[in-house]
N, CA, C and O atoms as a Tinker XYZ file with bonds, in Angstrom:
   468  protein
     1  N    -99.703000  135.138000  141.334000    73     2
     2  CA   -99.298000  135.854000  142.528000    64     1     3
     3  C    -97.886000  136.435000  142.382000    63     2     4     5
     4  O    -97.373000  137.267000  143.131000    81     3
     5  N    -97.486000  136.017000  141.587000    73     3     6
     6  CA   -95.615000  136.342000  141.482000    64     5     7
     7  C    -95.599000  137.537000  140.664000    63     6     8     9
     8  O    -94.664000  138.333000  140.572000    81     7
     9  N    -96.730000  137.588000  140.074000    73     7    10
    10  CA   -96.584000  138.955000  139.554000    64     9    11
    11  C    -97.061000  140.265000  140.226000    63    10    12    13
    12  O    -96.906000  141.392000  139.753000    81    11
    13  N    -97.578000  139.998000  141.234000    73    11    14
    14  CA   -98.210000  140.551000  142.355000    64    13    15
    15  C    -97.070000  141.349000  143.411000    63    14    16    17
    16  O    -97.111000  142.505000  143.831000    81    15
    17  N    -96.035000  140.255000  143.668000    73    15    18
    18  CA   -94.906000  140.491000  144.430000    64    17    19
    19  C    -94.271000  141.260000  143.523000    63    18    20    21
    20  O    -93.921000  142.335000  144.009000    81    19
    21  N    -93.789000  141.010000  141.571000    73    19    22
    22  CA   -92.797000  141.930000  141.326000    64    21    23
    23  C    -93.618000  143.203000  141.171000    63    22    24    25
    24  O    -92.896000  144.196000  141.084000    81    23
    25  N    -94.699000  143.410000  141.121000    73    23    26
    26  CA   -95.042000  144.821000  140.651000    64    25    27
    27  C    -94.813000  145.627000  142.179000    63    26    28    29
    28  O    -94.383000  146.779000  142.229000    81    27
    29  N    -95.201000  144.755000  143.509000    73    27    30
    30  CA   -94.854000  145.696000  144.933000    64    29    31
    31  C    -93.785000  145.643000  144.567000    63    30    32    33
    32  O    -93.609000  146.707000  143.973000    81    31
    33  N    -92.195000  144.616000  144.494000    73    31    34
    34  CA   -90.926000  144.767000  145.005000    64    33    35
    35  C    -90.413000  145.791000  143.357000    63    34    36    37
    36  O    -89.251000  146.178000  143.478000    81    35
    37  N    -90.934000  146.148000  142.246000    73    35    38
    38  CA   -91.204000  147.290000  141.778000    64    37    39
    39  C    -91.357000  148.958000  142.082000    63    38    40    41
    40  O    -90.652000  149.913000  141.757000    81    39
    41  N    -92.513000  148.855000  142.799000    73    39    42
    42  CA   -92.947000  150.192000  143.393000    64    41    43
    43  C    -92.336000  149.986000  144.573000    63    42    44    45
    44  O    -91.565000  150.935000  144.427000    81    43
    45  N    -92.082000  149.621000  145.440000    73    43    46
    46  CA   -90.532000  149.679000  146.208000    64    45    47
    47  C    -89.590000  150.122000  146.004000    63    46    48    49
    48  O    -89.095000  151.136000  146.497000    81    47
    49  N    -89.234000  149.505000  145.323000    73    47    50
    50  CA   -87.608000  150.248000  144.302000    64    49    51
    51  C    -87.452000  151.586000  144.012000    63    50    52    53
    52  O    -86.464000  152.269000  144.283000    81    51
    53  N    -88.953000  152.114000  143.175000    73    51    54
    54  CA   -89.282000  153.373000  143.027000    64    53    55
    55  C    -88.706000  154.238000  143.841000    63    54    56    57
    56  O    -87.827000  155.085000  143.678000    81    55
    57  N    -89.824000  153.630000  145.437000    73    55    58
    58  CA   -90.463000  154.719000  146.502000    64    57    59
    59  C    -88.830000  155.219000  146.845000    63    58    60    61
    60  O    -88.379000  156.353000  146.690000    81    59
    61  N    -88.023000  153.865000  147.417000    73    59    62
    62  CA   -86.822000  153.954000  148.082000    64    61    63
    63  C    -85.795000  154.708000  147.008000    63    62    64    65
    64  O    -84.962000  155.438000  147.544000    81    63
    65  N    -85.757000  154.624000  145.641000    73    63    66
    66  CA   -85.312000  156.162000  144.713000    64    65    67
    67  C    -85.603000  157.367000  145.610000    63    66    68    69
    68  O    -84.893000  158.068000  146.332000    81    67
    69  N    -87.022000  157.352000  145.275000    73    67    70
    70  CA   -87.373000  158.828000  145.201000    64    69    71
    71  C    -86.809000  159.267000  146.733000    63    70    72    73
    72  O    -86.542000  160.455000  146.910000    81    71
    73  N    -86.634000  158.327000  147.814000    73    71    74
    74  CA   -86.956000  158.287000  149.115000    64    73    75
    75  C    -85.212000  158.847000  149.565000    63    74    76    77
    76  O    -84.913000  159.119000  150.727000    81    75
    77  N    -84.188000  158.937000  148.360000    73    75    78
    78  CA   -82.808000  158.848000  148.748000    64    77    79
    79  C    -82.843000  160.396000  148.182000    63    78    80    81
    80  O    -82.070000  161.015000  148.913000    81    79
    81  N    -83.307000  161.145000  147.367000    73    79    82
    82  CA   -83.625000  162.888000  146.930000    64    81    83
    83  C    -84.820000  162.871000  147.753000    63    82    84    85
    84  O    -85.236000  163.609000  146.860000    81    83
    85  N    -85.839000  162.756000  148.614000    73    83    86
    86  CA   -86.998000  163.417000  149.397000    64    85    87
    87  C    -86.235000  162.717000  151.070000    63    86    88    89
    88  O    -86.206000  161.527000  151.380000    81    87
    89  N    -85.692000  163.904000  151.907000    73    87    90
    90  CA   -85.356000  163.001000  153.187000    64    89    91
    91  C    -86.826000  163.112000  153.906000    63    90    92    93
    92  O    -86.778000  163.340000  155.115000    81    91
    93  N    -87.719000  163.021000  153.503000    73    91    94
    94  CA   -89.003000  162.835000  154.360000    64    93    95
    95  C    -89.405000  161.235000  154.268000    63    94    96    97
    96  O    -90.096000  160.681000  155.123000    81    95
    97  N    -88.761000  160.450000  152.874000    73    95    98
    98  CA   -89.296000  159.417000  152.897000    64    97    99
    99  C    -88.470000  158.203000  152.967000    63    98   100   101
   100  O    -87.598000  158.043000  152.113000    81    99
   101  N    -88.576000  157.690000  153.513000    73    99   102
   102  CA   -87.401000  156.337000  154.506000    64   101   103
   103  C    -87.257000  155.500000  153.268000    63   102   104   105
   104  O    -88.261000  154.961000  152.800000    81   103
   105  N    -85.666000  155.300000  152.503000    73   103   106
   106  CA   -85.154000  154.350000  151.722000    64   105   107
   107  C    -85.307000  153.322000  152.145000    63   106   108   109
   108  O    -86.152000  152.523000  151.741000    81   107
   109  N    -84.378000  153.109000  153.203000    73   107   110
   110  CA   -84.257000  151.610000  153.519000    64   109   111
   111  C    -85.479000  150.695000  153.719000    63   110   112   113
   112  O    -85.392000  149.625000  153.117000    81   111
   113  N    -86.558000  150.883000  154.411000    73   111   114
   114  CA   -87.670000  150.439000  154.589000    64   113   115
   115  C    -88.033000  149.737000  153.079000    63   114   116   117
   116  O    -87.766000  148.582000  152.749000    81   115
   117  N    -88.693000  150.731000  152.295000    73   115   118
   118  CA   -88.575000  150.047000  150.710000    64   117   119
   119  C    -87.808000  149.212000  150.563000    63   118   120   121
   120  O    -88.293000  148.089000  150.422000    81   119
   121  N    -86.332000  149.333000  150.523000    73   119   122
   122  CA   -85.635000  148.562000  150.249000    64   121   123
   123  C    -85.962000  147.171000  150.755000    63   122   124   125
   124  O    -86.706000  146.483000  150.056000    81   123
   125  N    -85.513000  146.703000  151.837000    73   123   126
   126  CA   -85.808000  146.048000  152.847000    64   125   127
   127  C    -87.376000  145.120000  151.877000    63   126   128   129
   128  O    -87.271000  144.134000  151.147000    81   127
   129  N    -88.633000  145.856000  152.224000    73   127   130
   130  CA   -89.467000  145.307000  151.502000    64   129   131
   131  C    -89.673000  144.749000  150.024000    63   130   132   133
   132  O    -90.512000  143.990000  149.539000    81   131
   133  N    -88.600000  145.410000  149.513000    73   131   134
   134  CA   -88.573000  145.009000  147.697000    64   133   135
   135  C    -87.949000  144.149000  147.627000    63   134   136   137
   136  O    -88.083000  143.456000  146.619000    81   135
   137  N    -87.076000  143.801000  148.522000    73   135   138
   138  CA   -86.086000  142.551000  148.914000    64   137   139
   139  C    -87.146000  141.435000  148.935000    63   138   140   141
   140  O    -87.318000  140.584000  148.063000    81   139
   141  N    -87.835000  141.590000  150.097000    73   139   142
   142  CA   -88.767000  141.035000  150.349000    64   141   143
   143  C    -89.802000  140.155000  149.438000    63   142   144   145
   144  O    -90.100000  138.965000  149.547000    81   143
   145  N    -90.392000  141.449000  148.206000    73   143   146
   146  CA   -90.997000  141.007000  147.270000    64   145   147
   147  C    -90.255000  140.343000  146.193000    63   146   148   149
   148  O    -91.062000  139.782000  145.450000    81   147
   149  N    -89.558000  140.250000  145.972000    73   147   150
   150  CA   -88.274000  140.427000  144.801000    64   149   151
   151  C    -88.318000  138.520000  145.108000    63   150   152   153
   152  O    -88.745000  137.641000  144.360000    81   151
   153  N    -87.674000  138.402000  146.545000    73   151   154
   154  CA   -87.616000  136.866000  146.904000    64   153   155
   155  C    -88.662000  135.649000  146.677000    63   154   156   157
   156  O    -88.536000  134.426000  146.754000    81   155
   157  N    -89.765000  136.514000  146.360000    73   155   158
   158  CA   -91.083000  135.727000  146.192000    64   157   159
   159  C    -91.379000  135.867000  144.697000    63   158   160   161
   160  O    -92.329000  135.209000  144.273000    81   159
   161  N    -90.869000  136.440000  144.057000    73   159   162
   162  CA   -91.304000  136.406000  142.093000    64   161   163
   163  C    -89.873000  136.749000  141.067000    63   162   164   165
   164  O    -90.078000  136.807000  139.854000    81   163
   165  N    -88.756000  136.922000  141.475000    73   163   166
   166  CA   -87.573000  136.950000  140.915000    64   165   167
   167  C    -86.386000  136.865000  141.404000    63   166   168   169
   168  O    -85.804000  137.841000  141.877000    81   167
   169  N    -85.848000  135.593000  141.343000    73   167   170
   170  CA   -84.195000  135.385000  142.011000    64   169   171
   171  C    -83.443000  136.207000  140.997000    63   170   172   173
   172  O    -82.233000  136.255000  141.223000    81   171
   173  N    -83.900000  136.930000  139.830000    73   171   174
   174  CA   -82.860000  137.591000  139.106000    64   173   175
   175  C    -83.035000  139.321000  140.040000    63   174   176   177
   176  O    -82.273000  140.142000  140.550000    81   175
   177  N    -84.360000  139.170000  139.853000    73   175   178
   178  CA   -84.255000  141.196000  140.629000    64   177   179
   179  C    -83.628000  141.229000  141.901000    63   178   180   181
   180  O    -83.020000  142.203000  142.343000    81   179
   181  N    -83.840000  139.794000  142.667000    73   179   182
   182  CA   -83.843000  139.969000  144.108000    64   181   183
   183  C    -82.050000  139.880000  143.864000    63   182   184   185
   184  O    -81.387000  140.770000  144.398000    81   183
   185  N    -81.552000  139.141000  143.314000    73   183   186
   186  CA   -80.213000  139.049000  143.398000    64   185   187
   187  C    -79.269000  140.200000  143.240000    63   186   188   189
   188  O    -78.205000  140.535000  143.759000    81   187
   189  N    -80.462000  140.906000  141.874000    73   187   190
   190  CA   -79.923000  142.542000  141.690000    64   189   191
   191  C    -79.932000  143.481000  143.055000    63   190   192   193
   192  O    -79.057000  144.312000  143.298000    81   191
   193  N    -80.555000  143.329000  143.519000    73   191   194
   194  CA   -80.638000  144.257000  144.552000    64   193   195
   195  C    -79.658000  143.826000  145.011000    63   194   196   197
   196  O    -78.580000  144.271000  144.617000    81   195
   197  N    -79.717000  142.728000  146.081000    73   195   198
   198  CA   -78.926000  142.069000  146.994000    64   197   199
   199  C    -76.859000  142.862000  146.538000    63   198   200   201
   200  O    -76.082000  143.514000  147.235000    81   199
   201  N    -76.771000  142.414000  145.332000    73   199   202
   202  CA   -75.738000  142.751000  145.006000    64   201   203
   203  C    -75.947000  144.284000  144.243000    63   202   204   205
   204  O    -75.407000  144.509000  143.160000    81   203
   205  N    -76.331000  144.745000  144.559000    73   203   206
   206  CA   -76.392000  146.479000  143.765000    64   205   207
   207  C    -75.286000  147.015000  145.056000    63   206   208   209
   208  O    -75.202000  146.739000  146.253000    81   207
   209  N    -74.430000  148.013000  144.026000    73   207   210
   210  CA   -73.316000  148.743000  144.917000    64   209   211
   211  C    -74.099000  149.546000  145.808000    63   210   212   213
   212  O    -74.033000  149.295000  147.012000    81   211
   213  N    -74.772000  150.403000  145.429000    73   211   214
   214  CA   -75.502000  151.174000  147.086000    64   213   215
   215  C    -75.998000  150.987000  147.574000    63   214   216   217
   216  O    -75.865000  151.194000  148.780000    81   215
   217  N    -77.805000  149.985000  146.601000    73   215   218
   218  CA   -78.738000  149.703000  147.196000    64   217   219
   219  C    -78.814000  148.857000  148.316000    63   218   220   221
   220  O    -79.658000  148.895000  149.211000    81   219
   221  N    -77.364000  147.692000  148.126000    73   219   222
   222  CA   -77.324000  146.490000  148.891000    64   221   223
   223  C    -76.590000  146.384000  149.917000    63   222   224   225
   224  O    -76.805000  145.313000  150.483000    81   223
   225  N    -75.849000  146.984000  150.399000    73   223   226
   226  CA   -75.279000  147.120000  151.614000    64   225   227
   227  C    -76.039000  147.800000  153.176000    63   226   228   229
   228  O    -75.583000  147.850000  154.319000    81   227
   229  N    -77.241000  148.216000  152.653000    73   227   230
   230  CA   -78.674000  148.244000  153.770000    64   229   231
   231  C    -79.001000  147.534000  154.070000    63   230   232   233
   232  O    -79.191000  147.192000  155.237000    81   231
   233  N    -79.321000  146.720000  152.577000    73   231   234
   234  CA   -80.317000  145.603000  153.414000    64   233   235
   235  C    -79.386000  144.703000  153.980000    63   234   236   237
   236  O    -79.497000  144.196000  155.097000    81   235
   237  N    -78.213000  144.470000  152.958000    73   235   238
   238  CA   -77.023000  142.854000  154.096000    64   237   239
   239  C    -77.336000  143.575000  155.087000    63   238   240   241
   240  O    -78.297000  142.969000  155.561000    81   239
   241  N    -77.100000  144.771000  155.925000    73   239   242
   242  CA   -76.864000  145.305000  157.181000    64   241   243
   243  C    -77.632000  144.956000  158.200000    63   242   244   245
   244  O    -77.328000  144.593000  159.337000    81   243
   245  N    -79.261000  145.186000  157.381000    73   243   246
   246  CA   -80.344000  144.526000  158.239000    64   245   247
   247  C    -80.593000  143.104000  158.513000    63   246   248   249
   248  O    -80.842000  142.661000  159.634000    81   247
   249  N    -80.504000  142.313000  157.284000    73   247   250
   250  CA   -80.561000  141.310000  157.496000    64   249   251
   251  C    -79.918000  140.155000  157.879000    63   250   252   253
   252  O    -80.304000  138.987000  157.846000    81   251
   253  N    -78.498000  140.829000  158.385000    73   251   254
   254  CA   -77.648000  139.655000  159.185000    64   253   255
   255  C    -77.555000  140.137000  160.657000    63   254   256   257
   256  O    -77.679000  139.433000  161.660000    81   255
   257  N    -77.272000  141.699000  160.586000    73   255   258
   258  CA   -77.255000  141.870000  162.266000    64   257   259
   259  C    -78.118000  143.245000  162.457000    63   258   260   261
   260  O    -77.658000  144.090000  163.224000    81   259
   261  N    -79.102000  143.446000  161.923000    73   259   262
   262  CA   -79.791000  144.314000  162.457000    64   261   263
   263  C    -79.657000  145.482000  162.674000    63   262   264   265
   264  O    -80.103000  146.119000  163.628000    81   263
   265  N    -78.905000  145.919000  161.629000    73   263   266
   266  CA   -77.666000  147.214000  161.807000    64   265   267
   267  C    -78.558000  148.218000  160.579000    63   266   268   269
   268  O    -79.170000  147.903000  159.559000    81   267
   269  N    -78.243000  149.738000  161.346000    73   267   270
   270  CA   -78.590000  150.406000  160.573000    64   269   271
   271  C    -77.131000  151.669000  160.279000    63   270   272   273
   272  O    -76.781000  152.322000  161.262000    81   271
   273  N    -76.534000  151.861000  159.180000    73   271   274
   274  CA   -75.329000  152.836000  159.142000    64   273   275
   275  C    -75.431000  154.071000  159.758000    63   274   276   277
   276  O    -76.330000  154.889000  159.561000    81   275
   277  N    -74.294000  154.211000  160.666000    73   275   278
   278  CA   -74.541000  155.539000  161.213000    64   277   279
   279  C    -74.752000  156.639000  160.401000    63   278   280   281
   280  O    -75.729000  157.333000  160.686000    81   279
   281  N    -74.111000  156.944000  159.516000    73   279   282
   282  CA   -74.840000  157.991000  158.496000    64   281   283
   283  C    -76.296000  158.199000  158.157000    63   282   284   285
   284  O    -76.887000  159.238000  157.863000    81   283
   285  N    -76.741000  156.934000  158.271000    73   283   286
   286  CA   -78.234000  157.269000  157.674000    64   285   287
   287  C    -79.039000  157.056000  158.891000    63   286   288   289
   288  O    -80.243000  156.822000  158.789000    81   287
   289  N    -78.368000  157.133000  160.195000    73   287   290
   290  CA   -79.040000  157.303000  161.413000    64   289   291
   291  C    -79.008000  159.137000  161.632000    63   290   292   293
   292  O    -79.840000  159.975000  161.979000    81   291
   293  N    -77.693000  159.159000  161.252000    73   291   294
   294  CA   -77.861000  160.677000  161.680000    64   293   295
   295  C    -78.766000  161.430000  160.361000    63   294   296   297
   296  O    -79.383000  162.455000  160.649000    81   295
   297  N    -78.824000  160.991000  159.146000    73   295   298
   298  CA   -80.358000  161.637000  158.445000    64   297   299
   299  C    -81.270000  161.703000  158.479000    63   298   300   301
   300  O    -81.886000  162.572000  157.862000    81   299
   301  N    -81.933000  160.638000  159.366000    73   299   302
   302  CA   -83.204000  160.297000  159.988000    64   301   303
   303  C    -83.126000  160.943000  160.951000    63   302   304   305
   304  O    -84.263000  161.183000  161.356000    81   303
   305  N    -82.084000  161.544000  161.807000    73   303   306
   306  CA   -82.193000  161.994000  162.893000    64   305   307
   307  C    -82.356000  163.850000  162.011000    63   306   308   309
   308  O    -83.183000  164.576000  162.562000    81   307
   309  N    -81.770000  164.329000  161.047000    73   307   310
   310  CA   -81.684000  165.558000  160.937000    64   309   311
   311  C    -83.292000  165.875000  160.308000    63   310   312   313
   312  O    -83.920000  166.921000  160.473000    81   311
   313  N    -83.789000  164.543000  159.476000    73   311   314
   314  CA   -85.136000  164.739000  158.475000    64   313   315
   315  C    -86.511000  164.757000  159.642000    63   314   316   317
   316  O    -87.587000  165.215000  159.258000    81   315
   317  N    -86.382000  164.310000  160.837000    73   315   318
   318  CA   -86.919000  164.188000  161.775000    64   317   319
   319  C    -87.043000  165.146000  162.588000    63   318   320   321
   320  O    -88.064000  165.045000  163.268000    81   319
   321  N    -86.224000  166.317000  162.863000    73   319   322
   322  CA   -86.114000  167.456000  163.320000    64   321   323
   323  C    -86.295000  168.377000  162.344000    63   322   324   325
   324  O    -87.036000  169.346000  162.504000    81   323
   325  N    -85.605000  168.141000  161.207000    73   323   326
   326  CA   -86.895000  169.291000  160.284000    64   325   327
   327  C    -87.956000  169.040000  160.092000    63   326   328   329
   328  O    -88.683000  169.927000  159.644000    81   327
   329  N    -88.468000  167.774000  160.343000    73   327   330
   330  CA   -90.177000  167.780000  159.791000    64   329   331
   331  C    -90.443000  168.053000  160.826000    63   330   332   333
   332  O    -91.156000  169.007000  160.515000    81   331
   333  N    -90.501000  168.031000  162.217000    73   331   334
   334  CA   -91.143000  168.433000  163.560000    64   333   335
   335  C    -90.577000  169.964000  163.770000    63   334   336   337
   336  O    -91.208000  170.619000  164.600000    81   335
   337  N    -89.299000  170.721000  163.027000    73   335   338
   338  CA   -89.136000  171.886000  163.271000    64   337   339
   339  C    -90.737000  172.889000  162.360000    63   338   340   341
   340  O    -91.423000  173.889000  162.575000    81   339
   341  N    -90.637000  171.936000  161.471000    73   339   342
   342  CA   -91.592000  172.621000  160.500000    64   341   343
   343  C    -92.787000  172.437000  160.782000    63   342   344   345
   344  O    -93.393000  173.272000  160.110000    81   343
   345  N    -93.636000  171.747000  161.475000    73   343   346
   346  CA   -94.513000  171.563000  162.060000    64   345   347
   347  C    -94.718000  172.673000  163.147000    63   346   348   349
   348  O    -95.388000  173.691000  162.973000    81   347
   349  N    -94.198000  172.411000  164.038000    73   347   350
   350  CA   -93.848000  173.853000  164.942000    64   349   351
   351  C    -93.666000  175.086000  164.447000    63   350   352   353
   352  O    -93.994000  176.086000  165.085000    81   351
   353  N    -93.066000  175.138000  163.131000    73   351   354
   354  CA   -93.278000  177.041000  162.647000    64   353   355
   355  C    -94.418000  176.705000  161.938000    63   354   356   357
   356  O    -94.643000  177.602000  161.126000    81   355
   357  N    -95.146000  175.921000  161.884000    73   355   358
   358  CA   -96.550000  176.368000  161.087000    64   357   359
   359  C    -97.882000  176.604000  162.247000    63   358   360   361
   360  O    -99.013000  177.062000  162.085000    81   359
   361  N    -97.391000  176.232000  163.087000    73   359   362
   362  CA   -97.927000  176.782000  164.455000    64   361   363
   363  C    -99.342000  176.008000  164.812000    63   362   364   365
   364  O   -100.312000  176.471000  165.412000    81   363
   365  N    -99.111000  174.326000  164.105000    73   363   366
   366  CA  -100.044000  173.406000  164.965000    64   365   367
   367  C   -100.489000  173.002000  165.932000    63   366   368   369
   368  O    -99.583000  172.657000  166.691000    81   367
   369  N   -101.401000  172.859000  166.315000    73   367   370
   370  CA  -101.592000  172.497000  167.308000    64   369   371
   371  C   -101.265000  171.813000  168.885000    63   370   372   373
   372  O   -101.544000  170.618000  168.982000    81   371
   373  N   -100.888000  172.263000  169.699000    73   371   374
   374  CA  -100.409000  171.825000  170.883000    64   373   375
   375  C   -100.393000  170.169000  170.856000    63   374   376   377
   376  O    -99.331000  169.576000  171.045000    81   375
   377  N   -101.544000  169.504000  170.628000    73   375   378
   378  CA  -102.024000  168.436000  171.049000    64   377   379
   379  C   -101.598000  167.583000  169.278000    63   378   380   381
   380  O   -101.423000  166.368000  169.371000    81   379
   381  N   -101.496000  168.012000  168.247000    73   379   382
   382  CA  -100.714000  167.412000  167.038000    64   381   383
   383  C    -99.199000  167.363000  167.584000    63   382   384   385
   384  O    -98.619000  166.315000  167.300000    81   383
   385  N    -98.549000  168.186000  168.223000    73   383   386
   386  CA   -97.345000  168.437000  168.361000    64   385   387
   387  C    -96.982000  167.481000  168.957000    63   386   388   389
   388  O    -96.388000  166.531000  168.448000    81   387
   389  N    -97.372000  167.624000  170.441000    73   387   390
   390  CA   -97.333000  166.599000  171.219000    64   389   391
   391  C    -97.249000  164.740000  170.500000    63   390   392   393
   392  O    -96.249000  164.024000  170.458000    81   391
   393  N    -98.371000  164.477000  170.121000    73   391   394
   394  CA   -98.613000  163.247000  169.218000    64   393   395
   395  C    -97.101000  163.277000  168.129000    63   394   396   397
   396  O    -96.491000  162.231000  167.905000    81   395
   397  N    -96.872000  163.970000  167.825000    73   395   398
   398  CA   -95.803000  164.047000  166.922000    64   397   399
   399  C    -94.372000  163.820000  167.950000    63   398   400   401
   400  O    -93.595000  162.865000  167.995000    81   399
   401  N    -94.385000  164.820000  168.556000    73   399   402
   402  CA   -93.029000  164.351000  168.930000    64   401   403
   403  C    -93.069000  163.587000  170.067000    63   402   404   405
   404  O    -92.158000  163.898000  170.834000    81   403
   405  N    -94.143000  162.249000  170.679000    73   403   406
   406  CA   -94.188000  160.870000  170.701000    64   405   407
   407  C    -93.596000  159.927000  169.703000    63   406   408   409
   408  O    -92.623000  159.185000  169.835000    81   407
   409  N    -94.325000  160.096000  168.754000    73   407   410
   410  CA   -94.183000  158.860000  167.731000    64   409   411
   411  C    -92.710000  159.577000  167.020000    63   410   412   413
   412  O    -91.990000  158.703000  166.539000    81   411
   413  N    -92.316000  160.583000  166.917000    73   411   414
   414  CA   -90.968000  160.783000  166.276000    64   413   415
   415  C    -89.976000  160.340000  167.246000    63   414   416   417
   416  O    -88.809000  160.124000  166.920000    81   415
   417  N    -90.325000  160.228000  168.190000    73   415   418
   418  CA   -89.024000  160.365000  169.632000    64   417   419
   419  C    -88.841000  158.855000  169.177000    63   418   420   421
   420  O    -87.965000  158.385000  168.451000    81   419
   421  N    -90.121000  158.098000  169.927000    73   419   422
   422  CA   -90.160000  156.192000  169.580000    64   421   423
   423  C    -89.164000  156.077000  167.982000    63   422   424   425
   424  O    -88.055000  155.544000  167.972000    81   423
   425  N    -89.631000  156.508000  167.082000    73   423   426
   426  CA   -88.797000  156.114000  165.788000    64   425   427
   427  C    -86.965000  156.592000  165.720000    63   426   428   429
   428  O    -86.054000  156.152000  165.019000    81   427
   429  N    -86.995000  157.873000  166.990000    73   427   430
   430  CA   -85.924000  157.839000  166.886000    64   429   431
   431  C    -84.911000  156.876000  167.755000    63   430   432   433
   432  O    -83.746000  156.664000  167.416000    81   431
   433  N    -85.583000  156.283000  169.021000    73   431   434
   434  CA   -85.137000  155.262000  169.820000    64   433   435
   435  C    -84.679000  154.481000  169.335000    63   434   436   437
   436  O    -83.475000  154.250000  169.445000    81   435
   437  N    -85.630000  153.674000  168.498000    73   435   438
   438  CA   -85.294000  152.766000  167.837000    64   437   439
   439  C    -84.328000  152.871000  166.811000    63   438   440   441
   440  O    -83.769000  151.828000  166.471000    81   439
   441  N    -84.047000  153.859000  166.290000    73   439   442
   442  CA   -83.057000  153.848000  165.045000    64   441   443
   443  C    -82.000000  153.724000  165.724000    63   442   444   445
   444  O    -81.251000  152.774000  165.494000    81   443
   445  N    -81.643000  154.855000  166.923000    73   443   446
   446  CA   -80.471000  154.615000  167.432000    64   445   447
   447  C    -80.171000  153.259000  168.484000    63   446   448   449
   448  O    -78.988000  152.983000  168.680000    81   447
   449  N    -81.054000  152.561000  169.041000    73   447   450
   450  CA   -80.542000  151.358000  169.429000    64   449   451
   451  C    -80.348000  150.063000  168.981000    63   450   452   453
   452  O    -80.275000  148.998000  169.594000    81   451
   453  N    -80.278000  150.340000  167.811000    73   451   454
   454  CA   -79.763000  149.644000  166.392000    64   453   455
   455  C    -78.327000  149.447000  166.388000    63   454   456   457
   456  O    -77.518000  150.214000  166.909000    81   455
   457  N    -77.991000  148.110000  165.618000    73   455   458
   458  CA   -76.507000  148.075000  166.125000    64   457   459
   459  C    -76.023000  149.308000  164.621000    63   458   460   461
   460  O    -76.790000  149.416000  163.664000    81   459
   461  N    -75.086000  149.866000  164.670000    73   459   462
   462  CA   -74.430000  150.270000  163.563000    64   461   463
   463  C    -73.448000  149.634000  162.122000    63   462   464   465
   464  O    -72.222000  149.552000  162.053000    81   463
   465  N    -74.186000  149.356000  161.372000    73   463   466
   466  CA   -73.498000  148.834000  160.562000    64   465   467
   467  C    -72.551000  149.273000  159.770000    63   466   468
   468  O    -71.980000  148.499000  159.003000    81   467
């Protein structure tokens, strides 16, 4: 099973790369989860992370007080308005739109009533 966890807290690592050049796809989340996996099949990767100069100052953030950095609140907030701007110039559907900017609004609530780390 431990090899199970490093190959997810693996492709984690990846996603949350690729996820810091694509602002469509949420770093921290990965992160957060590779942490996750990392703790269950390697105290050496998990420690890497934990202490990695960029990677690791997300997750401490999350995982002591629930904090997300204002910087990467306001990217989620700008990647969130271009993907729903772009949705809207492709001229979807009323009723996709709608559904969309529900569930984008909720994700943005939540980011911002996050403490700031």
């Amino acid at each position: 099973m431990r090899v199970v966890w490093l190959l997810l807290g693996l492709i984690c690592v990846a996603l949350a790369i690729v996820g810091v050049v694509l602002p469509l796809l949420p770093t921290v989340p990965f992160l957060l989860l590779a942490a996750f996996c990392f703790a269950r099949s390697s105290e050496r990767l998990h420690y890497w992370l934990l202490s990695h100069p960029r990677l690791g100052p997300p997750i401490e953030d999350w995982q002591s007080r629930g904090a997300i950095n204002p910087a990467a609140k306001r990217l989620a907030t700008i990647s969130i308005a271009i993907v729903f701007g772009i949705s809207f110039a492709l001229g979807l559907k009323t009723t996709v739109l709608l559904i969309q900017a529900v569930v984008l609004s909720a994700v943005l609530i939540f980011i911002w009533t996050r403490p700031s780390g």
